[in-house]
TIRO-2110 file (N, C-alpha, C; in Angstrom, 1 decimal):
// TIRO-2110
-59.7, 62.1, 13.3, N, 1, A
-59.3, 61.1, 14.2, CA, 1, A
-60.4, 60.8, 15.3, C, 1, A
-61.1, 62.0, 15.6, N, 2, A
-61.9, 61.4, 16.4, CA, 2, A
-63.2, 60.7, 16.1, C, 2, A
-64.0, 60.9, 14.4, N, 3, A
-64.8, 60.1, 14.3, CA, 3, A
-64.4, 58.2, 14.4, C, 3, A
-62.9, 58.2, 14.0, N, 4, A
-62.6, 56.9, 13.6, CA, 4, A
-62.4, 56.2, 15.5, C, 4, A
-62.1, 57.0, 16.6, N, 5, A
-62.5, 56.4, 17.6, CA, 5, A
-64.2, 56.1, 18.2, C, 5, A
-64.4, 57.5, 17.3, N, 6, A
-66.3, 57.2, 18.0, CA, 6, A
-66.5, 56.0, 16.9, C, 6, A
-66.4, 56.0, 15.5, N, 7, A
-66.6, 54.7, 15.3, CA, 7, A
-66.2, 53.2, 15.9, C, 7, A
-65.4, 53.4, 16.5, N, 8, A
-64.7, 52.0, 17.3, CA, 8, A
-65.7, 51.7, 18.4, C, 8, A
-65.7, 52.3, 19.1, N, 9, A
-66.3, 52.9, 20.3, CA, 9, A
-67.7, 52.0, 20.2, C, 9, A
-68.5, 52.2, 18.8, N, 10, A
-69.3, 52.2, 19.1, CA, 10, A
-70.0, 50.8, 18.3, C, 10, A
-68.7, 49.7, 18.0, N, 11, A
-68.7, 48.9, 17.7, CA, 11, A
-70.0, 47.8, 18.2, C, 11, A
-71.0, 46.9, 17.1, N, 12, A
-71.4, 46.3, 17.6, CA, 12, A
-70.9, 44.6, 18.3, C, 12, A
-69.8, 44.5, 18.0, N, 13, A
-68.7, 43.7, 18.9, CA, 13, A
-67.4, 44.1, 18.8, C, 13, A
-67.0, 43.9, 20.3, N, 14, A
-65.7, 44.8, 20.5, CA, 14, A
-64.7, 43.7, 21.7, C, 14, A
-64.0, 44.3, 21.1, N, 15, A
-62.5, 43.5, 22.3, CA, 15, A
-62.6, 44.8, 22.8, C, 15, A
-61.3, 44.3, 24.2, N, 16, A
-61.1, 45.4, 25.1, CA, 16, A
-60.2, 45.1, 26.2, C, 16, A
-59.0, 45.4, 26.5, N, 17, A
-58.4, 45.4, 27.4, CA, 17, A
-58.5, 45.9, 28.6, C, 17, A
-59.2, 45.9, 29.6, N, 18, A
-59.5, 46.6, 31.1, CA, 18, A
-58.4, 46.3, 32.2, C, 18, A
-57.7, 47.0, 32.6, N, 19, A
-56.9, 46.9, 33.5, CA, 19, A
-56.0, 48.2, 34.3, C, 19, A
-55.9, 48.4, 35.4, N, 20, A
-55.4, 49.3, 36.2, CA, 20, A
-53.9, 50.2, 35.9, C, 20, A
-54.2, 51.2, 35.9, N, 21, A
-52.7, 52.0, 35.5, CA, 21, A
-52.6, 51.5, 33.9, C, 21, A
-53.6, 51.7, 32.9, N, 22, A
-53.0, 51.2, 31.5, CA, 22, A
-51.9, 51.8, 31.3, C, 22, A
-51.8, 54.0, 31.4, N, 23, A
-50.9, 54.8, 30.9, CA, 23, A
-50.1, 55.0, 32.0, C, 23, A
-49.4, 54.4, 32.8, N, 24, A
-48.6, 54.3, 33.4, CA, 24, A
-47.1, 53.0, 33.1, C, 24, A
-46.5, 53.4, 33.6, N, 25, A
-45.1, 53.0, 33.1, CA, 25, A
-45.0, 51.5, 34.0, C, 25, A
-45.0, 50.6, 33.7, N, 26, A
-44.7, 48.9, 34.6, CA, 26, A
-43.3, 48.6, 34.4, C, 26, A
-42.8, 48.3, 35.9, N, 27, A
-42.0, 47.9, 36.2, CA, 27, A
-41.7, 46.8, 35.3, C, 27, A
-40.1, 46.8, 34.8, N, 28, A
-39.8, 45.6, 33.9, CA, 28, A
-39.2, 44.5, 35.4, C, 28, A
-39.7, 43.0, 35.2, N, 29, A
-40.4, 42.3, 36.2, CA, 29, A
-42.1, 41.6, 36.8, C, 29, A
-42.4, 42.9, 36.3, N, 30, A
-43.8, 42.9, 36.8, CA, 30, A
-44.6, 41.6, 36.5, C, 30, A
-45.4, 41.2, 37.1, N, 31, A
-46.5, 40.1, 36.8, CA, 31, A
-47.9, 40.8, 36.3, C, 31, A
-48.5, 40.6, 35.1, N, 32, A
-49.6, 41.8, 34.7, CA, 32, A
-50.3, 40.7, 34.3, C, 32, A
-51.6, 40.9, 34.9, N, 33, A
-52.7, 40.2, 34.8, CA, 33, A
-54.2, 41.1, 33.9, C, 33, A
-54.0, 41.4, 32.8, N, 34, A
-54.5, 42.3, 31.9, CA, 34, A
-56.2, 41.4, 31.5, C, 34, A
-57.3, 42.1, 32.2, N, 35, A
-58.6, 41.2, 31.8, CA, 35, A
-58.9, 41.4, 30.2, C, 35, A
-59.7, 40.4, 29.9, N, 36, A
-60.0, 40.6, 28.0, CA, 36, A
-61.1, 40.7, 28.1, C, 36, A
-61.8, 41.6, 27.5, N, 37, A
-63.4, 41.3, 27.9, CA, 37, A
-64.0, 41.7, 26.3, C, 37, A
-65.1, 41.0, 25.8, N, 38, A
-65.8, 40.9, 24.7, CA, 38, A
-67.4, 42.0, 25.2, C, 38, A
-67.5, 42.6, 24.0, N, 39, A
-68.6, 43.1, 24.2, CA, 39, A
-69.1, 42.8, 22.7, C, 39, A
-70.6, 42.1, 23.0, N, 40, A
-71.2, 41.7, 22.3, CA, 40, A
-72.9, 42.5, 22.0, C, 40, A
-73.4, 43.3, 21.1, N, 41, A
-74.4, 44.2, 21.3, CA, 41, A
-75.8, 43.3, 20.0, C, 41, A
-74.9, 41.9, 19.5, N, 42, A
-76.1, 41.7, 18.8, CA, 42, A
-76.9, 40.9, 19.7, C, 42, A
-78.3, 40.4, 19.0, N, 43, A
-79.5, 39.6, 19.3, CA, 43, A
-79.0, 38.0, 19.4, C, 43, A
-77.8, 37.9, 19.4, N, 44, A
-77.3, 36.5, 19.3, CA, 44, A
-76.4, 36.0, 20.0, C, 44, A
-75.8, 34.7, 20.4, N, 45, A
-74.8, 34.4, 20.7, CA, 45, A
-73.9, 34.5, 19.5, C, 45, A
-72.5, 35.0, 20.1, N, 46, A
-71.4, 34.4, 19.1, CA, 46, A
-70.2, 34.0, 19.4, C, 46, A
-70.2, 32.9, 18.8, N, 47, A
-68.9, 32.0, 18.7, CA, 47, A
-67.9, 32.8, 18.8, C, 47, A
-66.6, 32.5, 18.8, N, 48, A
-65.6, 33.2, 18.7, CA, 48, A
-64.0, 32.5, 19.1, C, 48, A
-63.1, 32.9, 17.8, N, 49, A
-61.6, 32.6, 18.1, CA, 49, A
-61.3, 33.7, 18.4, C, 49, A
-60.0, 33.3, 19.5, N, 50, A
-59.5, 34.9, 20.0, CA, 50, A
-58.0, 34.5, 20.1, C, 50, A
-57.5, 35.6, 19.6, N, 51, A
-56.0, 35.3, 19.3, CA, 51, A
-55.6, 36.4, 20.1, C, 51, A
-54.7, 37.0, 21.5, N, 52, A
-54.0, 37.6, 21.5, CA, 52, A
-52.5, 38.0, 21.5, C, 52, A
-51.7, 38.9, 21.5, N, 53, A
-50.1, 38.5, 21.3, CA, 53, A
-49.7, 40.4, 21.7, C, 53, A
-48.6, 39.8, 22.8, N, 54, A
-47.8, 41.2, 22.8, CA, 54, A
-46.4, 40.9, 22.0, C, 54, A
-46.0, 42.5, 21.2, N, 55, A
-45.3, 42.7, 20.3, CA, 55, A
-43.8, 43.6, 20.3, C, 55, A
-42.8, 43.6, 20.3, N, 56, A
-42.2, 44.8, 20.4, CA, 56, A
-42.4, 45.4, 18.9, C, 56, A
-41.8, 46.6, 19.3, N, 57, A
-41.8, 47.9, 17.9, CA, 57, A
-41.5, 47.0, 16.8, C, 57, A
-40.4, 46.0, 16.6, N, 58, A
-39.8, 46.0, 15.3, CA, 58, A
-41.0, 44.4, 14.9, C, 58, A
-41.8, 44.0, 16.0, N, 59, A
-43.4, 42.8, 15.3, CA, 59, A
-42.6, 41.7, 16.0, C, 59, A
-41.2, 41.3, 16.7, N, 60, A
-41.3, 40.4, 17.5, CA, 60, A
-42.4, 40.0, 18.6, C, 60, A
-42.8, 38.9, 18.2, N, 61, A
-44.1, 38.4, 19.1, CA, 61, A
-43.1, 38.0, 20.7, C, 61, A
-43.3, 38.4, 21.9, N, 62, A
-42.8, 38.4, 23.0, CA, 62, A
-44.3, 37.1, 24.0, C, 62, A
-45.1, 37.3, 23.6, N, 63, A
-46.0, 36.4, 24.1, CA, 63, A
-47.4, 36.4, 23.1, C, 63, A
-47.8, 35.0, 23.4, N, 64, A
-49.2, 35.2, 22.7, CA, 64, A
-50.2, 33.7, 23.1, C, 64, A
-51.6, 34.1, 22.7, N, 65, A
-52.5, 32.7, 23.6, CA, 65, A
-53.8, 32.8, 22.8, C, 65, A
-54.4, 32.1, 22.5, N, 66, A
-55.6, 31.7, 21.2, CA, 66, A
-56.2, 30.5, 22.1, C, 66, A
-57.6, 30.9, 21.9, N, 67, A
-58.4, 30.2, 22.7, CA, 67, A
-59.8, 30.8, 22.1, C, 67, A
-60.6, 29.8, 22.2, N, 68, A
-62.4, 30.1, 22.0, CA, 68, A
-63.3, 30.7, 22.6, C, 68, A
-64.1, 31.3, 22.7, N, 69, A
-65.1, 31.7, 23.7, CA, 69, A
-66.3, 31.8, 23.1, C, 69, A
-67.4, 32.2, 24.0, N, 70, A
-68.8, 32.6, 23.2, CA, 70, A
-69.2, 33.8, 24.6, C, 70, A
-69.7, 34.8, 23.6, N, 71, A
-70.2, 35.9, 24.1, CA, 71, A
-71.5, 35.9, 23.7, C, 71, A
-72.2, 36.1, 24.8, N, 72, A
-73.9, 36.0, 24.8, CA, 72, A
-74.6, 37.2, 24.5, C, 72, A
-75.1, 37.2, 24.0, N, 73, A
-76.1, 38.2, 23.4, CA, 73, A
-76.6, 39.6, 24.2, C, 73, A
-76.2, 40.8, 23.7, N, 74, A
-76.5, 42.1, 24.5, CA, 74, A
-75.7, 42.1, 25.8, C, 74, A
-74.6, 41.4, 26.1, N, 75, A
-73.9, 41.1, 27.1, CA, 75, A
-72.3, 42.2, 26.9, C, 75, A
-71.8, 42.4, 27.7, N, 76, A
-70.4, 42.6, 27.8, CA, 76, A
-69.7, 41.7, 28.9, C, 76, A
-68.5, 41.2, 28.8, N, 77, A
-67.8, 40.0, 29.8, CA, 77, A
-66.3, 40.1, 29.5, C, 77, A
-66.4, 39.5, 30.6, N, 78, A
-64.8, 39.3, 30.9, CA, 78, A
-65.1, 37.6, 30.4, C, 78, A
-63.3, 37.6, 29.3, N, 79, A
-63.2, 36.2, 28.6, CA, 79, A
-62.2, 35.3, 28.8, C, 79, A
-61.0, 36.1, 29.5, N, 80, A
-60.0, 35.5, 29.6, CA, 80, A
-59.1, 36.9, 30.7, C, 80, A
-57.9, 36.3, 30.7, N, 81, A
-56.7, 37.3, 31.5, CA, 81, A
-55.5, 36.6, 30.2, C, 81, A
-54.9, 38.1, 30.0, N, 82, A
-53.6, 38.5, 29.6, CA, 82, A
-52.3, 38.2, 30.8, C, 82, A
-51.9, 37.3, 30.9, N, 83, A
-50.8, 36.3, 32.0, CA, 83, A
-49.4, 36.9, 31.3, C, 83, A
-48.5, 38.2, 31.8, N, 84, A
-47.6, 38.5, 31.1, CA, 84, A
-46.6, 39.2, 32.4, C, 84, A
-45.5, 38.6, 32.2, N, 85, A
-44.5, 39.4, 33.2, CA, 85, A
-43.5, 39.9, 32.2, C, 85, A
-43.8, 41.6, 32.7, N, 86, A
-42.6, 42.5, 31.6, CA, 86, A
-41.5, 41.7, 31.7, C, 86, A
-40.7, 42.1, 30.5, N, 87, A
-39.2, 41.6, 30.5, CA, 87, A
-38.7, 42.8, 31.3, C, 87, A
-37.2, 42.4, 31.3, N, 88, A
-35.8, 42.8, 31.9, CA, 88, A
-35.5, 44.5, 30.5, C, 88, A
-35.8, 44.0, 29.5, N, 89, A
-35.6, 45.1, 28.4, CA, 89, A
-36.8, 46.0, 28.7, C, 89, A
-36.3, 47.6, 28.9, N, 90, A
-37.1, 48.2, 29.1, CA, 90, A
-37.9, 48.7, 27.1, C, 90, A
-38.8, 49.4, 27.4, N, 91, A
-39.6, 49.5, 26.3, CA, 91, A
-40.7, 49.6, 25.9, C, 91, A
-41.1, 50.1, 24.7, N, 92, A
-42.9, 49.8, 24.7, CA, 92, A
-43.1, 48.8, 23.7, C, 92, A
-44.0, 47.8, 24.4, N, 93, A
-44.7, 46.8, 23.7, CA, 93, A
-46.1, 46.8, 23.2, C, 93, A
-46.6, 46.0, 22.3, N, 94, A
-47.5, 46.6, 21.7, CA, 94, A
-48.6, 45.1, 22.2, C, 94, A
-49.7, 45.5, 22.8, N, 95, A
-50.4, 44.4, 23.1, CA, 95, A
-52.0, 44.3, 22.3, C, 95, A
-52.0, 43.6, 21.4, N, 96, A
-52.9, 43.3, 20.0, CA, 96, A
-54.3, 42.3, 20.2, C, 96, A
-55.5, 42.6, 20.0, N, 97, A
-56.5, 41.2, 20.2, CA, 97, A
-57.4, 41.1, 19.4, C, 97, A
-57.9, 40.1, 18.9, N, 98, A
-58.7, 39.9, 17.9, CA, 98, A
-59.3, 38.5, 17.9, C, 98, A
-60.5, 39.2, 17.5, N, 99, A
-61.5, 38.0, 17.9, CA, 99, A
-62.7, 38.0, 16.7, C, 99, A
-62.6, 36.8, 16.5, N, 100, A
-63.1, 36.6, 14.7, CA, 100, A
-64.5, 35.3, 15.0, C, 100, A
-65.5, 35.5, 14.4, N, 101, A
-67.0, 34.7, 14.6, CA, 101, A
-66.2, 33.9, 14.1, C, 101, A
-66.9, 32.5, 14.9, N, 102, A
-66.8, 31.1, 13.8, CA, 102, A
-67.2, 31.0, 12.9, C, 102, A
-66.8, 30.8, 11.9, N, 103, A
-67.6, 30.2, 10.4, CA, 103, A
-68.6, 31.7, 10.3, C, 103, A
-68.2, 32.4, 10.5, N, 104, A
-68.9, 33.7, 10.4, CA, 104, A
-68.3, 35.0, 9.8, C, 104, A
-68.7, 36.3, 9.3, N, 105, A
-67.7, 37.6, 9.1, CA, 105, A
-67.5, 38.1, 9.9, C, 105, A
-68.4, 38.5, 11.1, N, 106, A
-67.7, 39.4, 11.9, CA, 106, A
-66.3, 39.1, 12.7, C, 106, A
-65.9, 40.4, 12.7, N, 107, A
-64.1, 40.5, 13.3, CA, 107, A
-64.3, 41.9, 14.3, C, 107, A
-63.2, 42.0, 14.9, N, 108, A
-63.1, 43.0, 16.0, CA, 108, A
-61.5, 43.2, 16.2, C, 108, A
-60.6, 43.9, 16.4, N, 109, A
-59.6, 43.8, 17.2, CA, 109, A
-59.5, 45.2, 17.7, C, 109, A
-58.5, 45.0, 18.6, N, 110, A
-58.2, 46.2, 19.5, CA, 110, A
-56.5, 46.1, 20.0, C, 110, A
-55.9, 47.8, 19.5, N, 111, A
-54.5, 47.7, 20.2, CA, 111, A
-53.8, 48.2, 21.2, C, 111, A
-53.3, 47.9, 22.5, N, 112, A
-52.7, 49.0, 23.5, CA, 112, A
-51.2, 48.8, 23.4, C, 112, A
-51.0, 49.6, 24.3, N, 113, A
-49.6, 49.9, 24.5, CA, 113, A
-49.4, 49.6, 26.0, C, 113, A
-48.2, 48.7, 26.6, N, 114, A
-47.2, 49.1, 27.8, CA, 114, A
-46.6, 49.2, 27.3, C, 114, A
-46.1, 50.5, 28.5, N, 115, A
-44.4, 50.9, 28.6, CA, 115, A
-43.8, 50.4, 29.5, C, 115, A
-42.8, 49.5, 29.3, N, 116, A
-42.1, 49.0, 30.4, CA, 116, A
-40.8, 49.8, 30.7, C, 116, A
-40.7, 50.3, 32.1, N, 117, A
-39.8, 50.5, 32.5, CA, 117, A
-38.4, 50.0, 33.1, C, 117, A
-37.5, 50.3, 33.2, N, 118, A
-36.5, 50.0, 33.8, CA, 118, A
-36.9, 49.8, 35.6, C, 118, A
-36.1, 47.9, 36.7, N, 119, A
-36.4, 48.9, 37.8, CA, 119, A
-35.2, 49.7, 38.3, C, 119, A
-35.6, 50.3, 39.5, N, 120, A
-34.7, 51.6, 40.4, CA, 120, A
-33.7, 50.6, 40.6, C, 120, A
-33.4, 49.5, 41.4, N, 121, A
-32.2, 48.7, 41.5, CA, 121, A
-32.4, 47.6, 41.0, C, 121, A
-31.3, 47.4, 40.8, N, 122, A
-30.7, 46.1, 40.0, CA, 122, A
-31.4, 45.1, 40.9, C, 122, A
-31.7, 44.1, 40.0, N, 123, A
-31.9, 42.6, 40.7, CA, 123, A
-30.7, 42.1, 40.7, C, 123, A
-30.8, 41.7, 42.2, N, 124, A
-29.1, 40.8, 42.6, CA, 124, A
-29.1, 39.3, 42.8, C, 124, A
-28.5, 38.5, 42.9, N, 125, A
-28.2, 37.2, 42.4, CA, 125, A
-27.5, 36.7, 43.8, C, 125, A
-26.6, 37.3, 44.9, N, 126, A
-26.1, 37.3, 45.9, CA, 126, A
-26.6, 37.6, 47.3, C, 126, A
-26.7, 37.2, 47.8, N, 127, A
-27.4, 37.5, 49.2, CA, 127, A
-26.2, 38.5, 50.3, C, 127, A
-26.4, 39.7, 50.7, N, 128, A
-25.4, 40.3, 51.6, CA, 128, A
-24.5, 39.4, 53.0, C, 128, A
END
């Protein structure tokens, strides 16, 4: 198991989710602003489709957003934000990315997990 992460790891292009508290539990509610960032280690620019989509367990797609980018050469970058407010259903969802050269072979993807929690009190509808 751990060569198949050192292999990942040491991908010469890579997706990547960077964002604060990944293994921590988010409030269902939350507004999650999750960065995407491309790491690119060839001598080139490359083009790129990027499809991301969060999932529950059973592969319902819950959100998802495809857009183009180009990552520059020997570079790592931030390419986009993940714009996702947990649902009301507590749970773990499965947040997926992938990003494929134009008219090219190379491919990359990368998968995390939130757990969305329950919150402590009910959202109320009535004012006291």
């Amino acid at each position: 198991m751990n060569y198949y992460f050192y292999k990942r790891a040491q991908q010469s292009l890579a997706i990547s989710f960077a964002y604060e508290r990944a293994l921590e539990s988010q409030v269902s509610g939350k507004r999650l602003q999750i960065p995407l960032w491309i790491a690119n280690e060839y001598r080139r620019k490359v083009l790129l489709d990027v499809h991301c989509e969060i999932l529950t367990p059973k592969g319902e797609v819950v959100w998802n957003k495809s857009f183009d980018t180009e990552a520059s050469a020997d570079t790592s970058q931030q390419v986009g934000v993940v714009n996702w407010v947990t649902p009301e259903t507590p749970g773990v969802y499965i947040l997926r990315g992938r990003a494929s050269e134009r008219g090219g072979d190379l491919t990359t993807t990368n998968t995390t997990y939130i757990k969305v929690a329950p919150r402590v009190f009910a959202k109320t509808t009535a004012s006291c």
